[in-house]
N, CA and C atoms of all chains as a GROMACS GRO file, in nm:
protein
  579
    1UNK      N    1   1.962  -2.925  -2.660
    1UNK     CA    2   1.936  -3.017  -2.548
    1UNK      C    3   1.960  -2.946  -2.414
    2UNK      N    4   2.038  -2.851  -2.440
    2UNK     CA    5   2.096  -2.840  -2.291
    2UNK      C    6   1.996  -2.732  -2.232
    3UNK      N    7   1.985  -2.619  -2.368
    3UNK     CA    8   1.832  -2.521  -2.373
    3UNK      C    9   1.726  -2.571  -2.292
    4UNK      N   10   1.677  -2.737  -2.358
    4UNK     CA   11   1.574  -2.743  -2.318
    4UNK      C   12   1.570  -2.783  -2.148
    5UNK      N   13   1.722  -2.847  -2.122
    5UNK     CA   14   1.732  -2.896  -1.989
    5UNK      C   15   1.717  -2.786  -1.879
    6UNK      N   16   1.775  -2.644  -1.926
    6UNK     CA   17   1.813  -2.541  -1.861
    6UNK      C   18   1.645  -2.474  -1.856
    7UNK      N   19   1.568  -2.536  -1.942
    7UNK     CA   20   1.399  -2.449  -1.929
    7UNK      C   21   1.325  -2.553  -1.810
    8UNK      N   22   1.338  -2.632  -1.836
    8UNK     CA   23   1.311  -2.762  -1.722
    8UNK      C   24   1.322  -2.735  -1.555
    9UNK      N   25   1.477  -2.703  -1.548
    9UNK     CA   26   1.471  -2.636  -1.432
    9UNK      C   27   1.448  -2.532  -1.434
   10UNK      N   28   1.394  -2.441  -1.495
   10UNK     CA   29   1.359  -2.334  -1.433
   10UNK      C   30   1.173  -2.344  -1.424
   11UNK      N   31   1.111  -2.407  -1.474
   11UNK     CA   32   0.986  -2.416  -1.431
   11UNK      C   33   0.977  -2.405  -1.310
   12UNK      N   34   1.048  -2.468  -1.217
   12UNK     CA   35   0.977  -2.517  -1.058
   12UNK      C   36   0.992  -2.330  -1.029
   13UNK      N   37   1.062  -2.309  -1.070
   13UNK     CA   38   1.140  -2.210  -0.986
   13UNK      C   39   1.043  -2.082  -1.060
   14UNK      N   40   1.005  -2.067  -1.172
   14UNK     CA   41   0.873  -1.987  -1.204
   14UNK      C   42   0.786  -2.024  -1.124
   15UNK      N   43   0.716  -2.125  -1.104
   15UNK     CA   44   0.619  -2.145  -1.066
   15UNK      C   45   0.607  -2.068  -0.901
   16UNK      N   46   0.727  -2.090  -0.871
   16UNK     CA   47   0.741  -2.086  -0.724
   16UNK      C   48   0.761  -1.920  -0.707
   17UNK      N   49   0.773  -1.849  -0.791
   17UNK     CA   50   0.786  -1.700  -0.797
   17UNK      C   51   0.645  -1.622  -0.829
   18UNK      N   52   0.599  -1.703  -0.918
   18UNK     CA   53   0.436  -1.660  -0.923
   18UNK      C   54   0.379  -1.702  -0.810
   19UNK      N   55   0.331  -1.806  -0.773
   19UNK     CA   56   0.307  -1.874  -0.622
   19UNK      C   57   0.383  -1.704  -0.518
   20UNK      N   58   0.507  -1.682  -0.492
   20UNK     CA   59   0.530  -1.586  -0.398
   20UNK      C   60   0.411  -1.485  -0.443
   21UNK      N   61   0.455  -1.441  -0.553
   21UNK     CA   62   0.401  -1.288  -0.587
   21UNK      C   63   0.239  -1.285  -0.554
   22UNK      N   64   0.169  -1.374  -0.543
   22UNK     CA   65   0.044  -1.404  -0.541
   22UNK      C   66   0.011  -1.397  -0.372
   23UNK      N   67   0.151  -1.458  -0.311
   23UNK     CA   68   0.112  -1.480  -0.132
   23UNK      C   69   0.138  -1.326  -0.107
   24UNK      N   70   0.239  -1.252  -0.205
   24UNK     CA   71   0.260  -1.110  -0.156
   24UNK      C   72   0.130  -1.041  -0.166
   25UNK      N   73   0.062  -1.056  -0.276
   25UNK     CA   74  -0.041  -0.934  -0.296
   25UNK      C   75  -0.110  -1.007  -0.191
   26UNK      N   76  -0.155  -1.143  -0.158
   26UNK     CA   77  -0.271  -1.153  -0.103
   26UNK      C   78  -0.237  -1.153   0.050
   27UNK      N   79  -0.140  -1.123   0.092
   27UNK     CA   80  -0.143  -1.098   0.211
   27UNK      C   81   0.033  -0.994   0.241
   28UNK      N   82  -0.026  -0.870   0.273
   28UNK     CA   83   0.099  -0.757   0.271
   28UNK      C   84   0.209  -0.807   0.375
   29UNK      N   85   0.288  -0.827   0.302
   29UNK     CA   86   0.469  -0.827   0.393
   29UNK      C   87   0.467  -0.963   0.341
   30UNK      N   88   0.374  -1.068   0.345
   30UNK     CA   89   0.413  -1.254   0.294
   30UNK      C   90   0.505  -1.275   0.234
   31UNK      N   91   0.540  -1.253   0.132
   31UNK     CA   92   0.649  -1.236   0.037
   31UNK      C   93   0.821  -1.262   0.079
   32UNK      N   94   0.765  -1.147   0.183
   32UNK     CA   95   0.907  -1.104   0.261
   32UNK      C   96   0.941  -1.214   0.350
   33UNK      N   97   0.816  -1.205   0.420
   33UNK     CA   98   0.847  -1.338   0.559
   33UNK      C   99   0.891  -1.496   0.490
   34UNK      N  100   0.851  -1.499   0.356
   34UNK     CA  101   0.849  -1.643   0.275
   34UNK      C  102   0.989  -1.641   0.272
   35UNK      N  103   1.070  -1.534   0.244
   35UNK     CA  104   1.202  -1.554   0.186
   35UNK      C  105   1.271  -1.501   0.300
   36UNK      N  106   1.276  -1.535   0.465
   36UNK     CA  107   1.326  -1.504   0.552
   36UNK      C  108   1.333  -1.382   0.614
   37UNK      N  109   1.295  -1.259   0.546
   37UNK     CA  110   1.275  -1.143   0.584
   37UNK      C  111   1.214  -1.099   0.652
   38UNK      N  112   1.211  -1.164   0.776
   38UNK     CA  113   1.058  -1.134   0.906
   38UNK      C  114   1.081  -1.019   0.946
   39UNK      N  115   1.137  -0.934   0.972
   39UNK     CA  116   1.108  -0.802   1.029
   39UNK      C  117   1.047  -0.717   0.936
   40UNK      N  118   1.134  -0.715   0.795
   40UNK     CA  119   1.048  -0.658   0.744
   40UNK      C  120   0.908  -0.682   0.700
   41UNK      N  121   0.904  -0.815   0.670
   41UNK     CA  122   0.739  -0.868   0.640
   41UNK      C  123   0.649  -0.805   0.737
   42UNK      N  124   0.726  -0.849   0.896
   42UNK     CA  125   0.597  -0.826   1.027
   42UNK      C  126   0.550  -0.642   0.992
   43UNK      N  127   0.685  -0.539   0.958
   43UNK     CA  128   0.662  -0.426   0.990
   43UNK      C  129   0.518  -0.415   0.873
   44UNK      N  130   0.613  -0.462   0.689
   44UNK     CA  131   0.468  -0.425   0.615
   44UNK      C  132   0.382  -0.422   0.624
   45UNK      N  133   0.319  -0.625   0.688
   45UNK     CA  134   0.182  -0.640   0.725
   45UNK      C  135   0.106  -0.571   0.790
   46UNK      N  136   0.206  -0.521   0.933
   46UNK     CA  137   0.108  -0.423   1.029
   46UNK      C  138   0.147  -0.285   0.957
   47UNK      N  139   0.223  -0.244   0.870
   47UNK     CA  140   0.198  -0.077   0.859
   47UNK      C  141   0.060  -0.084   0.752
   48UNK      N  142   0.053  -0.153   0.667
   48UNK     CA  143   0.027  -0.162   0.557
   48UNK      C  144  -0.181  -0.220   0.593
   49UNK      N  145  -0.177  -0.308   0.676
   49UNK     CA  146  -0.290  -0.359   0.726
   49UNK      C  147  -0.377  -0.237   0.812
   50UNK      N  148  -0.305  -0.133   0.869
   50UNK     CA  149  -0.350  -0.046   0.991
   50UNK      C  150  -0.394   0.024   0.884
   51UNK      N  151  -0.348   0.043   0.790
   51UNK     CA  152  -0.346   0.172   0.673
   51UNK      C  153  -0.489   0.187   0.615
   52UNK      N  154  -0.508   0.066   0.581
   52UNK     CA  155  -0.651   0.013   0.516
   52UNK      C  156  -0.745   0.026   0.592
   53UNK      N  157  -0.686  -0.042   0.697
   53UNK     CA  158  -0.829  -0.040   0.807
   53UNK      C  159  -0.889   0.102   0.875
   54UNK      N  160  -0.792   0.152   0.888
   54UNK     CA  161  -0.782   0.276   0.943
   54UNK      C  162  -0.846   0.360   0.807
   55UNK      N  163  -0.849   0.371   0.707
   55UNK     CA  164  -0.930   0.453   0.592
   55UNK      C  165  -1.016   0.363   0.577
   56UNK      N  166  -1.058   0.234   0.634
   56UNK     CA  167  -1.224   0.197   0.661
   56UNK      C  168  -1.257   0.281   0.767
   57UNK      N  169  -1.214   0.294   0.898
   57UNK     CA  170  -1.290   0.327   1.008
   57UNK      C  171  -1.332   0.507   0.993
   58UNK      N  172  -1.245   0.528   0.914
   58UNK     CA  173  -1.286   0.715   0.875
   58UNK      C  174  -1.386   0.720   0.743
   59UNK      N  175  -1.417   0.567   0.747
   59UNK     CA  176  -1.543   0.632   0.608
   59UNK      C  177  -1.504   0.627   0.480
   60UNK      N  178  -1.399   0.561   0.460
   60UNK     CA  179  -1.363   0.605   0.320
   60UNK      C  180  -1.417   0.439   0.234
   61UNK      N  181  -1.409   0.476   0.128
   61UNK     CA  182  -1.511   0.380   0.010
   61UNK      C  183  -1.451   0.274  -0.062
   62UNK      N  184  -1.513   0.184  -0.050
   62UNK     CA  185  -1.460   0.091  -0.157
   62UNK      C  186  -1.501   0.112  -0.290
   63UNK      N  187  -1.434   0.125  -0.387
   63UNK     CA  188  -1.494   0.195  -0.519
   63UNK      C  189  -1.541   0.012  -0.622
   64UNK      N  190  -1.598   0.069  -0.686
   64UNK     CA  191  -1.666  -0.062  -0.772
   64UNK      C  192  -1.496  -0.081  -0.864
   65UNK      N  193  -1.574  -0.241  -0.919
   65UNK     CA  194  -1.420  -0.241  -0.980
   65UNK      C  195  -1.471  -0.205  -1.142
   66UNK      N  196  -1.595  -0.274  -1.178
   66UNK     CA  197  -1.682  -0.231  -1.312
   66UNK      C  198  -1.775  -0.134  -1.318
   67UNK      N  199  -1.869  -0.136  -1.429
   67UNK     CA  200  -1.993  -0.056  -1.428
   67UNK      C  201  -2.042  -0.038  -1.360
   68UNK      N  202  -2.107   0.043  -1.277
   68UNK     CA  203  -2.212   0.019  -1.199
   68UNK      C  204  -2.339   0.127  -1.205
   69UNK      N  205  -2.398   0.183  -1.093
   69UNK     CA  206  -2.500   0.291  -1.149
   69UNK      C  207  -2.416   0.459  -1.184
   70UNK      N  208  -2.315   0.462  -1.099
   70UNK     CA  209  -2.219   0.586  -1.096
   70UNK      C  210  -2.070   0.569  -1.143
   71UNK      N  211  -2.056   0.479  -1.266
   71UNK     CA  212  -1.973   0.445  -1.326
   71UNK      C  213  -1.864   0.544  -1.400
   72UNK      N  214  -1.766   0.579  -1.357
   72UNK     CA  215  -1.675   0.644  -1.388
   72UNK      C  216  -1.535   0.565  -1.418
   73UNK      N  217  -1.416   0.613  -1.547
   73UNK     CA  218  -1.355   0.495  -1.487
   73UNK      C  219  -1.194   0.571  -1.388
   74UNK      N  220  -1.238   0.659  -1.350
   74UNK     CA  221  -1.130   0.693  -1.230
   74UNK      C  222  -1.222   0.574  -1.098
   75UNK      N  223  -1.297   0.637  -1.052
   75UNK     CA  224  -1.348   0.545  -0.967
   75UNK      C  225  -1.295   0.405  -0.966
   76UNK      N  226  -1.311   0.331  -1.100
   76UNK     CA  227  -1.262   0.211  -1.110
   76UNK      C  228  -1.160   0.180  -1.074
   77UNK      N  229  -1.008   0.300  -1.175
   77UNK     CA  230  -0.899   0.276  -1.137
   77UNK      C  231  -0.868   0.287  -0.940
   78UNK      N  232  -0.939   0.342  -0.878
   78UNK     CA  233  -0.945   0.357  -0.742
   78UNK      C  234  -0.954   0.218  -0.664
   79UNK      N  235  -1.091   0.168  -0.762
   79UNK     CA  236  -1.135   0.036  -0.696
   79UNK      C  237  -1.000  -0.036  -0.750
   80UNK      N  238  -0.938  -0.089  -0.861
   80UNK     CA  239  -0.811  -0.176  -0.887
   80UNK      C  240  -0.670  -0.108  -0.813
   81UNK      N  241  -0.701   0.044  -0.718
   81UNK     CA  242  -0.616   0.037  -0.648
   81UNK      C  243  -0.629  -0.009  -0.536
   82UNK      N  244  -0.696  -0.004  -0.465
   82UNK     CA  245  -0.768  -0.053  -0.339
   82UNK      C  246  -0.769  -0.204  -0.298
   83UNK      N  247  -0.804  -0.282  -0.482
   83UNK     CA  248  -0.757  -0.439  -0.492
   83UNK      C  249  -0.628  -0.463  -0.479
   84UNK      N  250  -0.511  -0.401  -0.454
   84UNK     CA  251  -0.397  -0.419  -0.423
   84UNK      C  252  -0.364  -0.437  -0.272
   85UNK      N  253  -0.448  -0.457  -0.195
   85UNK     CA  254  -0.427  -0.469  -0.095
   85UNK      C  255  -0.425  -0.628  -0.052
   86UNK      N  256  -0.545  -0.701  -0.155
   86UNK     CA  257  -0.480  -0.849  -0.158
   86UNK      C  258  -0.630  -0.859  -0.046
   87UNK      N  259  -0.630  -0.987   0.020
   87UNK     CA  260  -0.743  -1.059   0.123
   87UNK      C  261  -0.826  -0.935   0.200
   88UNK      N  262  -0.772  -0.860   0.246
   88UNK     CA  263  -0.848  -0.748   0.352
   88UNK      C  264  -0.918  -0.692   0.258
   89UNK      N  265  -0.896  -0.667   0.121
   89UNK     CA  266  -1.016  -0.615   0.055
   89UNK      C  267  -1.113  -0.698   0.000
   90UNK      N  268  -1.129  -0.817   0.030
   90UNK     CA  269  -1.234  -0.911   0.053
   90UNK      C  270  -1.300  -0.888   0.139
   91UNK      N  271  -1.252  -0.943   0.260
   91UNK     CA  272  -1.285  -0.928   0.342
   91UNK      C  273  -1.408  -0.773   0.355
   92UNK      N  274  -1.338  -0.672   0.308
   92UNK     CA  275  -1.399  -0.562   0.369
   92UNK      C  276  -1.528  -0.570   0.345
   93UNK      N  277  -1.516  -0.610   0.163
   93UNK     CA  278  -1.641  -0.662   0.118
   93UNK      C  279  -1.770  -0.710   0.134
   94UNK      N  280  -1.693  -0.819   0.190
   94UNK     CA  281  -1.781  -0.959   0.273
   94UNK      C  282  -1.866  -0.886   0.356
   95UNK      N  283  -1.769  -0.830   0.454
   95UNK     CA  284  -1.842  -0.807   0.591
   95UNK      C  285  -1.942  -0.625   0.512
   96UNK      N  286  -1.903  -0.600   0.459
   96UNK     CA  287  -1.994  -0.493   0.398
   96UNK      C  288  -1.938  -0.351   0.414
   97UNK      N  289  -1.809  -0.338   0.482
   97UNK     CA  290  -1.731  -0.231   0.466
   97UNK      C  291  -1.703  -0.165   0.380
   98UNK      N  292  -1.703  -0.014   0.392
   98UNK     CA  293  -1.664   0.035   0.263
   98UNK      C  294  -1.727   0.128   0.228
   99UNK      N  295  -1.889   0.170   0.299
   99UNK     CA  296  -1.971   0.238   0.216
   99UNK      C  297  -1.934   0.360   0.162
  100UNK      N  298  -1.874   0.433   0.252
  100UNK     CA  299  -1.796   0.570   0.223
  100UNK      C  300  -1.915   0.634   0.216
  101UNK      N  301  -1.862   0.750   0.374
  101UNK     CA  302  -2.032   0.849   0.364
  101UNK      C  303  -1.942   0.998   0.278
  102UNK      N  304  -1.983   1.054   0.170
  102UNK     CA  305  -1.943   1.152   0.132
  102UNK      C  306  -1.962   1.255   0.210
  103UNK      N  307  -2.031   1.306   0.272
  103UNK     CA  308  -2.086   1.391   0.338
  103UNK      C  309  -1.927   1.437   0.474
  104UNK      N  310  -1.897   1.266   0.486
  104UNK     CA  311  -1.833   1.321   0.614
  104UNK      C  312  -1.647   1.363   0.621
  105UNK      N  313  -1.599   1.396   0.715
  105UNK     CA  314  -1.509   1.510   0.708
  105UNK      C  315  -1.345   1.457   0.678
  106UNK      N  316  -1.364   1.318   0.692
  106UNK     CA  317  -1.256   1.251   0.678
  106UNK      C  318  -1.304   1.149   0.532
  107UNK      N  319  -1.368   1.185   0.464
  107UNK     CA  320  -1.437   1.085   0.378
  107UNK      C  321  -1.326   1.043   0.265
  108UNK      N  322  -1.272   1.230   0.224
  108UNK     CA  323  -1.158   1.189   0.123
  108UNK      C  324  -0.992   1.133   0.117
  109UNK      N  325  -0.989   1.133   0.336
  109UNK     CA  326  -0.863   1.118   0.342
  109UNK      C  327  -0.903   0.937   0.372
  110UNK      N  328  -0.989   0.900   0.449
  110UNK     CA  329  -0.976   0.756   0.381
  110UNK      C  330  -1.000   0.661   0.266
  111UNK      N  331  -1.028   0.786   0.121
  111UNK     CA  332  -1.021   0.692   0.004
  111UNK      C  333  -0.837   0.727   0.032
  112UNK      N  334  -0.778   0.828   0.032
  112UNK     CA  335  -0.684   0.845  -0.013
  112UNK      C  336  -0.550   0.664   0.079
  113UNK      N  337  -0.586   0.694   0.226
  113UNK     CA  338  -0.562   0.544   0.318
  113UNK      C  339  -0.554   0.407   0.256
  114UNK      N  340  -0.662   0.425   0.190
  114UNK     CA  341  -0.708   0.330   0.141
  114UNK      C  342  -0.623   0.250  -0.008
  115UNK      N  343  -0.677   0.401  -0.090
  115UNK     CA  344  -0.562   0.374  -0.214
  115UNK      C  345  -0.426   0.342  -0.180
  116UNK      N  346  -0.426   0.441  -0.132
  116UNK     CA  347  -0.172   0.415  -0.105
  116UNK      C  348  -0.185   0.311  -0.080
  117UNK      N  349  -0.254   0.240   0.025
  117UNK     CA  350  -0.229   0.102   0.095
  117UNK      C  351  -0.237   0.024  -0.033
  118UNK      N  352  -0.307  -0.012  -0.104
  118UNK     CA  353  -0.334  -0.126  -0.217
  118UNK      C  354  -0.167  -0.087  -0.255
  119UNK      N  355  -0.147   0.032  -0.313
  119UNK     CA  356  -0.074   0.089  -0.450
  119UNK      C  357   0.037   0.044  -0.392
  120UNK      N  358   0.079   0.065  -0.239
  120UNK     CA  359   0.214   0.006  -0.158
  120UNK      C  360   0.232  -0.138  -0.170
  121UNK      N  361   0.147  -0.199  -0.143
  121UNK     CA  362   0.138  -0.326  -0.134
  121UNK      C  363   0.175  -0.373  -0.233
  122UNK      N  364   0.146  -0.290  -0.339
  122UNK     CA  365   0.185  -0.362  -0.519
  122UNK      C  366   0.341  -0.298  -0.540
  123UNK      N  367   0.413  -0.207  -0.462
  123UNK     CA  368   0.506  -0.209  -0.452
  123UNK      C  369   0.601  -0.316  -0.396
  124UNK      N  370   0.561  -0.352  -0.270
  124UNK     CA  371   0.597  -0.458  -0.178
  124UNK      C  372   0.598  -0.605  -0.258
  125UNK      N  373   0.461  -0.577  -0.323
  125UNK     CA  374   0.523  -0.747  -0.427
  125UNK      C  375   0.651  -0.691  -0.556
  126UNK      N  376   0.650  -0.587  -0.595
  126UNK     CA  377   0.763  -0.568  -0.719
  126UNK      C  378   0.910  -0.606  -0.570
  127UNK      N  379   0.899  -0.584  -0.502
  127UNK     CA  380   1.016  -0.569  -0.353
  127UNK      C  381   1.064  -0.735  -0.390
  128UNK      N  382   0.931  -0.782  -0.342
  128UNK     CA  383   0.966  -0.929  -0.349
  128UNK      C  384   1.004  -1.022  -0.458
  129UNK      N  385   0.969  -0.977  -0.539
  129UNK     CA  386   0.979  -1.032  -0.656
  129UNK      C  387   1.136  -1.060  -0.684
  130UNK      N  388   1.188  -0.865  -0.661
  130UNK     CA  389   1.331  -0.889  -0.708
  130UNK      C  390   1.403  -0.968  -0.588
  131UNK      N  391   1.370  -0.981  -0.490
  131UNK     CA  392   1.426  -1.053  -0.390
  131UNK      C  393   1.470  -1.186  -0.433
  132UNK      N  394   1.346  -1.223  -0.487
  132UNK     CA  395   1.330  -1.367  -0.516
  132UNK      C  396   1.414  -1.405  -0.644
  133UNK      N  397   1.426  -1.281  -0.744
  133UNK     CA  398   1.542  -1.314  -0.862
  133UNK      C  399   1.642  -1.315  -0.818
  134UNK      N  400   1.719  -1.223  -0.710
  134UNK     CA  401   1.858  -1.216  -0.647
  134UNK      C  402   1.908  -1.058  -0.685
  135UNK      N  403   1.807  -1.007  -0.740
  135UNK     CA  404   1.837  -0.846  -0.763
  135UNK      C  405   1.864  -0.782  -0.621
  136UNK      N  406   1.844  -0.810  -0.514
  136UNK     CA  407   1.820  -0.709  -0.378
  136UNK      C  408   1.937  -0.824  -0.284
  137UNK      N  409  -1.137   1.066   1.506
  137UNK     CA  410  -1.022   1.131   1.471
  137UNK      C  411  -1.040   1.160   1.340
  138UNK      N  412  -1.069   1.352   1.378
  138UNK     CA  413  -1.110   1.429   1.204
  138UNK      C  414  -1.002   1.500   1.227
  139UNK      N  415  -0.894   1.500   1.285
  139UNK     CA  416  -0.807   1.652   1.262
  139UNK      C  417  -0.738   1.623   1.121
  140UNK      N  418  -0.726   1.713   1.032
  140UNK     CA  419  -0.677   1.744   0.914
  140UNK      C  420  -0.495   1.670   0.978
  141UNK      N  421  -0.464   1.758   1.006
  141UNK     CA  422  -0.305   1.760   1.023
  141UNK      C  423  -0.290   1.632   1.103
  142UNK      N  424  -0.343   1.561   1.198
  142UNK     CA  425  -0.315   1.410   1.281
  142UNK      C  426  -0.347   1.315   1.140
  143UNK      N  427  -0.450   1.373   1.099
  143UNK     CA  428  -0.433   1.226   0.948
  143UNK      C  429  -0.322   1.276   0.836
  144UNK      N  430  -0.319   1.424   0.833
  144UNK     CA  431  -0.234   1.427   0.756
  144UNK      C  432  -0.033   1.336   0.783
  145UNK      N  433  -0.042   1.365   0.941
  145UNK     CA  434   0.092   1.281   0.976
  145UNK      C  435   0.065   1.184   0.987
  146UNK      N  436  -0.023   1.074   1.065
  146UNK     CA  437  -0.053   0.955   0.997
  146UNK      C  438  -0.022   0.910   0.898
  147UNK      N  439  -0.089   0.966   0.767
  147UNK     CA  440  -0.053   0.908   0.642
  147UNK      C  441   0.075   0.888   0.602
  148UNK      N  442   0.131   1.045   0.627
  148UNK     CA  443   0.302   1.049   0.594
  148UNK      C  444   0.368   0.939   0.642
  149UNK      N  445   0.282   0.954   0.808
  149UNK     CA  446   0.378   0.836   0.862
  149UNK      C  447   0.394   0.699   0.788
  150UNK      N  448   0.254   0.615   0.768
  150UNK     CA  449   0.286   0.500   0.724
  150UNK      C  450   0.320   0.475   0.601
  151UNK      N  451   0.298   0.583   0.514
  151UNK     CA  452   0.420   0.583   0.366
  151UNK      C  453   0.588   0.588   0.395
  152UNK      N  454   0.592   0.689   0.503
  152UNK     CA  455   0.714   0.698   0.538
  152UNK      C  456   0.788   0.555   0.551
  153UNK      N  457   0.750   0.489   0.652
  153UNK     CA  458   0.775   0.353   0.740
  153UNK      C  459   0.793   0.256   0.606
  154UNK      N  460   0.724   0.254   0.483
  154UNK     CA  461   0.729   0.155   0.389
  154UNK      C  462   0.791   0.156   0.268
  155UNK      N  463   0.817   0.333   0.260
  155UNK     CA  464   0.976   0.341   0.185
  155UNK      C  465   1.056   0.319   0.242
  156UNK      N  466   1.092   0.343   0.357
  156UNK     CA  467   1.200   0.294   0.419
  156UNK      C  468   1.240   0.135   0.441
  157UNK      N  469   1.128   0.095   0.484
  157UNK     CA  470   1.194  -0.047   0.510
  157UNK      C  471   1.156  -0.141   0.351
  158UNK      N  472   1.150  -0.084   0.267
  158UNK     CA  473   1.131  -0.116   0.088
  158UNK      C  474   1.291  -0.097   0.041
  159UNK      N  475   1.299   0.053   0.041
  159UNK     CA  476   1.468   0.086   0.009
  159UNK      C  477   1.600   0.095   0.099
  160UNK      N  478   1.539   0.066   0.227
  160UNK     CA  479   1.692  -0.001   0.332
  160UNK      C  480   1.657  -0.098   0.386
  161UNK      N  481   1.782  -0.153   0.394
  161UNK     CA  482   1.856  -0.271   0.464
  161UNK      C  483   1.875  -0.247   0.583
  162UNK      N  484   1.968  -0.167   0.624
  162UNK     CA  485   2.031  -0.164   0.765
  162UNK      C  486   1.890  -0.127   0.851
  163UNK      N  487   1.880  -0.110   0.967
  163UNK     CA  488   1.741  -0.027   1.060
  163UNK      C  489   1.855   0.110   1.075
  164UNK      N  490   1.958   0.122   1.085
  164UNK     CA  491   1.985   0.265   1.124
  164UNK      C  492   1.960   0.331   0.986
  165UNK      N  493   1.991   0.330   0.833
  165UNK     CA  494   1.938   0.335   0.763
  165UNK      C  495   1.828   0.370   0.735
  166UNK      N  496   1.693   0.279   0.790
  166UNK     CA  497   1.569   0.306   0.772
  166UNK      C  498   1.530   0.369   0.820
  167UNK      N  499   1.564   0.419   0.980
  167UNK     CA  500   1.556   0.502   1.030
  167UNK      C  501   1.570   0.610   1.036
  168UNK      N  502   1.663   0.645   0.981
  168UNK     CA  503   1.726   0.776   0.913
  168UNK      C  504   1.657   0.843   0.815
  169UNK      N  505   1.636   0.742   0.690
  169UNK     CA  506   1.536   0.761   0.548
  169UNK      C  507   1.419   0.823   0.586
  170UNK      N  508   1.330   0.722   0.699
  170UNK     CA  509   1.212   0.753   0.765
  170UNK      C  510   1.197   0.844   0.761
  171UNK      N  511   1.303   0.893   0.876
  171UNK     CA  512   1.262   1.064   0.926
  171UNK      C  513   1.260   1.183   0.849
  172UNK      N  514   1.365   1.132   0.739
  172UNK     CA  515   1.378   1.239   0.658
  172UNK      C  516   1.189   1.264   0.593
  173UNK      N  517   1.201   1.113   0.514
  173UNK     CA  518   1.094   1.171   0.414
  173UNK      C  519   0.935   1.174   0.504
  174UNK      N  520   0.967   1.147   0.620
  174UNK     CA  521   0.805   1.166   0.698
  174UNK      C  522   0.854   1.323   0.722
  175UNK      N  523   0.980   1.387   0.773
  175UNK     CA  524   0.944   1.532   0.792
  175UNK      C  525   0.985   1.606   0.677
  176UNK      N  526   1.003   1.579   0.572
  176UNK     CA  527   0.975   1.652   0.403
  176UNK      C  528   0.843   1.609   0.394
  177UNK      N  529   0.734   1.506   0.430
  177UNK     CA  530   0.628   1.506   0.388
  177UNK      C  531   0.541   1.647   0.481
  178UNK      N  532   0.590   1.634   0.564
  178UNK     CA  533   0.514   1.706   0.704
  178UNK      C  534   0.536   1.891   0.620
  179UNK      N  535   0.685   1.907   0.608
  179UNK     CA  536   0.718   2.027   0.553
  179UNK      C  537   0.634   2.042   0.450
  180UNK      N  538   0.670   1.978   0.354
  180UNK     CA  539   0.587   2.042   0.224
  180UNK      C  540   0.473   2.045   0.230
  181UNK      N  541   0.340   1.982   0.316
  181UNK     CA  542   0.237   2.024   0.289
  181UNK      C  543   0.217   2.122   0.412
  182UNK      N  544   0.240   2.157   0.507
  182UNK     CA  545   0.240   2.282   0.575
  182UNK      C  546   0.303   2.428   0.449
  183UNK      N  547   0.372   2.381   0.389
  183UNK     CA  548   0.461   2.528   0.292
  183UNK      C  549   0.344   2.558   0.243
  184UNK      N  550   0.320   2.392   0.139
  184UNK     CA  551   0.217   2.408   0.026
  184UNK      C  552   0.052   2.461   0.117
  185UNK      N  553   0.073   2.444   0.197
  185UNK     CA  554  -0.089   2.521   0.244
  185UNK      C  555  -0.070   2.632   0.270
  186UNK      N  556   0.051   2.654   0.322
  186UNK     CA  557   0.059   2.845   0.326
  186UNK      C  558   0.057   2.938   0.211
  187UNK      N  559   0.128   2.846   0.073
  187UNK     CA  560   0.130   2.897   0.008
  187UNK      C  561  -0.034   2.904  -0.122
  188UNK      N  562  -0.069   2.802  -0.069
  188UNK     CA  563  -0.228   2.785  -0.131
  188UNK      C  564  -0.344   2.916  -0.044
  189UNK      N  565  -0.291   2.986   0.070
  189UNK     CA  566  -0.399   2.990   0.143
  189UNK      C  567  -0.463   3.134   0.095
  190UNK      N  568  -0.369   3.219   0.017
  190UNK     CA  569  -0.446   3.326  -0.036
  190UNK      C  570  -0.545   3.293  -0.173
  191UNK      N  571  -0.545   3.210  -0.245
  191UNK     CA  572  -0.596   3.135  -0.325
  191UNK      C  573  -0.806   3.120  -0.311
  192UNK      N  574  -0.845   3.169  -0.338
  192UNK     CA  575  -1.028   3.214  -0.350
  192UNK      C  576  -1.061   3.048  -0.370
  193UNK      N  577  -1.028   2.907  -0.285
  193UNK     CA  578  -1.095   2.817  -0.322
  193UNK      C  579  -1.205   2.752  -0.236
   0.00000   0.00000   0.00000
């Protein structure tokens, strides 16, 4: 009885940790700012947001996330790093960002911008996460 | 902005900035961490290119 009382309350409180981890990926530093941590949230969002954008504006690529005509699956894993960045890689989408000109001279340092940023960001939610257990 | 070495500190930089404020608490702390691992990032790939540069690639 008491098992089941003790699983009871802890639903809200799962729920409410998936719910974070979800505001973390989809928007970098959220996580942090949710659980009072505004400086650090504000710094992530803007280090972490400039990062991305900034390996859009040098050309660098949004990689497919499946098959496509030049289907490789490093590429892919690139593209599911890149999805770690949460909403801005929608966005980039949307608006059509991303093409990545190979040719040009900064081409490979903004896939590289690009990747860390997702791959950080998926750090930043493991950050929050333990925050939210009471590990940190 | 194509210079090799301005993106190369760039980058360091904003990895730098997000280990730090990931694995410290305090800001003097982070600050500290920062600098270290943005100028070990800066070092080692200046070494590692000197040491790549006789290299036929």
């Amino acid at each position: 009885m008491a098992t089941v009382r003790a699983r009871a309350a802890e639903r809200p409180q799962s729920a409410w940790i998936v719910l974070l981890c979800v505001a973390a990926w989809a928007i970098p530093g959220a996580g942090h700012l949710w659980q009072g941590r505004r400086l650090k949230g504000v710094v992530l969002l803007i280090t972490l947001s400039i990062m991305f954008i900034l390996g859009l504006a040098i050309e660098g690529r949004i990689f497919p996330l499946g098959p496509s005509t030049s289907w490789d699956i490093l590429a892919s894993l690139m593209g599911f790093s890149e999805l770690g960045i949460g909403v801005l890689y929608f966005i980039a989408r949307t608006l059509g960002a991303g093409e990545g000109r190979v040719l040009a001279v900064t081409y490979e340092y903004g896939n590289a911008f690009m990747i860390a940023a997702g791959l950080l960001n998926l750090l930043v939610v493991i950050d929050a996460y333990d925050i939210a257990l009471g590990r940190k | 902005m194509q210079s090799h070495i301005l993106l190369l500190a760039a980058f360091a930089f904003f990895v730098s900035v997000v280990f730090a404020v990931l694995s410290k608490d305090d800001p003097k702390d982070q600050l500290r961490f920062g600098g270290l691992l943005f100028a070990g990032f800066l070092a080692t790939a200046i070494v590692l290119g000197w040491l790549m540069f006789p290299f036929p690639l």
